[in-house]
C-alpha positions in Angstrom: -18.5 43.5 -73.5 -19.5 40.1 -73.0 -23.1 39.2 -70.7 -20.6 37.3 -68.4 -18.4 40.1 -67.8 -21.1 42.4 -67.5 -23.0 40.3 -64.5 -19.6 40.2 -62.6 -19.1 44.2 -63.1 -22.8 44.1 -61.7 -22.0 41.9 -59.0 -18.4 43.5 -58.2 -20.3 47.2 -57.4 -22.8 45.6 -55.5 -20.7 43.6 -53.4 -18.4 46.8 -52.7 -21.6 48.7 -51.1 -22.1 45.7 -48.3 -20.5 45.1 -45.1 -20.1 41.5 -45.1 -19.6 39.5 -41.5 -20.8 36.9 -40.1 -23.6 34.7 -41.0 -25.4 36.4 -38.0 -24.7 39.5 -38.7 -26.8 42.5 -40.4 -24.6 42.7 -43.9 -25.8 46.7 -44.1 -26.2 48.3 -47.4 -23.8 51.6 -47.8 -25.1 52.9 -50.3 -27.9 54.8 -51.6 -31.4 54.4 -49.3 -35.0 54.7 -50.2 -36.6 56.9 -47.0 -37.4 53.7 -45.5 -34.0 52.9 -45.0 -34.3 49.8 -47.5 -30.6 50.0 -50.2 -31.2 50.7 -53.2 -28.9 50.4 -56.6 -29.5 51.4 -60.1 -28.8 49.1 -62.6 -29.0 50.3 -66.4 -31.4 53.3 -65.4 -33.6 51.2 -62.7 -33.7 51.1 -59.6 -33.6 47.7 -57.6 -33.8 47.2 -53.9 -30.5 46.0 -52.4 -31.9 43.1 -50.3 -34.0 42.0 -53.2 -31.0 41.4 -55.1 -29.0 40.1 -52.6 -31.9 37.4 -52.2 -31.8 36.7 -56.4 -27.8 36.6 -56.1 -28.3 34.1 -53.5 -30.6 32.0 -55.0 -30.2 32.7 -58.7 -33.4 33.5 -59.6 -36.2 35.9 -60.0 -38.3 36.8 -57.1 -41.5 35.8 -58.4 -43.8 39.4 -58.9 -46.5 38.5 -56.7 -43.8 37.7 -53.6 -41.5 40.0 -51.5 -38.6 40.0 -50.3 -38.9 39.8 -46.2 -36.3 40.6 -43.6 -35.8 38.2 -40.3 -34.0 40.6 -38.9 -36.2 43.4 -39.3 -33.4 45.5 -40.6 -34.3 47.4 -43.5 -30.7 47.7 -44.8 -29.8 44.2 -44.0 -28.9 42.1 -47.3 -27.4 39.0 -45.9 -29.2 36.5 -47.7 -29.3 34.2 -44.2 -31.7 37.1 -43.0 -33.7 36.7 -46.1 -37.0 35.2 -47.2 -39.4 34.8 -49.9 -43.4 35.9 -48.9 -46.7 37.2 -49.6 -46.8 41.3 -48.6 -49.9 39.7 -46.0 -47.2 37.7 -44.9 -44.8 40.3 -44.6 -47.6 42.9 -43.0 -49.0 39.7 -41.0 -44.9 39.3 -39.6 -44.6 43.3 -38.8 -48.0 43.2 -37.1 -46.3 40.2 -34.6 -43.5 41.4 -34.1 -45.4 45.0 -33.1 -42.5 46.6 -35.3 -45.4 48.8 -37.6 -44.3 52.2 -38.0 -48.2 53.2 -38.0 -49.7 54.5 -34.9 -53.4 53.7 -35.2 -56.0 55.2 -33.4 -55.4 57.6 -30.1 -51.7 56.4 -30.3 -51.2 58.6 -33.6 -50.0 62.1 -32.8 -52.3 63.9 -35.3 -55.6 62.3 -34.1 -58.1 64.5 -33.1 -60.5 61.4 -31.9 -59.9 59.1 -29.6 -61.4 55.3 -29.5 -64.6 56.6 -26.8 -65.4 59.3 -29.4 -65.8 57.1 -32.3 -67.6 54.4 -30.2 -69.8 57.3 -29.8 -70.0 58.4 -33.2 -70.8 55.0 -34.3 -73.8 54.6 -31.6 -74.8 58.3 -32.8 -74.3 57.4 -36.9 -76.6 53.8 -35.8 -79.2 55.9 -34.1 -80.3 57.5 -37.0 -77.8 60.7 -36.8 -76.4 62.5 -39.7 -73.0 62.2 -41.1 -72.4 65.8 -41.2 -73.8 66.6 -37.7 -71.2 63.7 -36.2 -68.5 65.9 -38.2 -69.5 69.1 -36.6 -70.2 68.2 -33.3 -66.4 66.3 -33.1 -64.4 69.2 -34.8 -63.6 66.9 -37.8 -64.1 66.8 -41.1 -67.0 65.0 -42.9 -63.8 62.6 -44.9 -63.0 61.7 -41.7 -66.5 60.7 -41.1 -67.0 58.8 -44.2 -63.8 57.0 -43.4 -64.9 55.9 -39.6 -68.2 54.4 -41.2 -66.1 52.6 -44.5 -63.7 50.7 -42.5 -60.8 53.1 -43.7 -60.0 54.5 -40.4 -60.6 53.5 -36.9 -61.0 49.5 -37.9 -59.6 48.7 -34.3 -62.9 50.2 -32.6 
């Protein structure tokens, strides 16, 4: 089979997993989804994100490895290409962060916490005093990972 034939077979099945409307509209994938709801096709064994083939379709070229393929829209399954641009993952993370669209709960506002933002102002002032890692741990139920992480920046960086 010929390389041209071949990219039209490719282009063919991936065409008949979209929805296709309006340049306004949310073309959603139908087909196969990564958990976070992104498309996803395999193409000789390998698995490409819908939306980041839609955008190389588009433009008719590689997405250049250190960029990402960012949604407008803020629809993971979206591939219309008019919904569709070329950035940095800061940029991308900087955009989510804006548009308060994180799927992240930080802090107090995560289910699973067993600190709030008071409690590790006050392990901080305790840790800056002079007090031991391990006591904060005990004395706040947690473990001393959690600890570590409050004092590296890992966790808590909001506080």
């Amino acid at each position: 089979m010929s390389m041209r034939r071949l990219k039209w077979r490719l282009l063919k099945r991936f065409l008949n997993k979209l929805i296709i409307g309006r340049k306004s509209d949310c073309w959603e994938w139908q087909g196969s989804k990564t958990i976070e709801g992104y498309g996803r096709i395999k193409i000789e064994g390998v698995w490409l994100l819908a939306h980041r083939m839609a955008w190389m379709i588009d433009k008719n070229e590689e997405v250049p490895s250190s960029m990402e393929i960012c949604h407008s829209c803020d629809n993971p399954p979206c591939c219309n290409p008019y919904h569709l641009f070329l950035g940095t993952h800061r940029e991308n993370m900087k955009d989510m962060a804006v548009k308060k669209r994180s799927r992240k709960h930080a802090g107090s506002n995560n289910g699973n916490s067993k600190l709030t933002e008071d409690r590790v102002r006050e392990i901080n002032r305790f840790l800056a005093a002079g007090g031991k890692r391990k006591e904060a741990a005990a004395n706040n139920g947690v473990c001393l990972a959690v600890i570590d992480r409050i004092v590296n920046k890992i966790h808590w960086k909001h506080v």
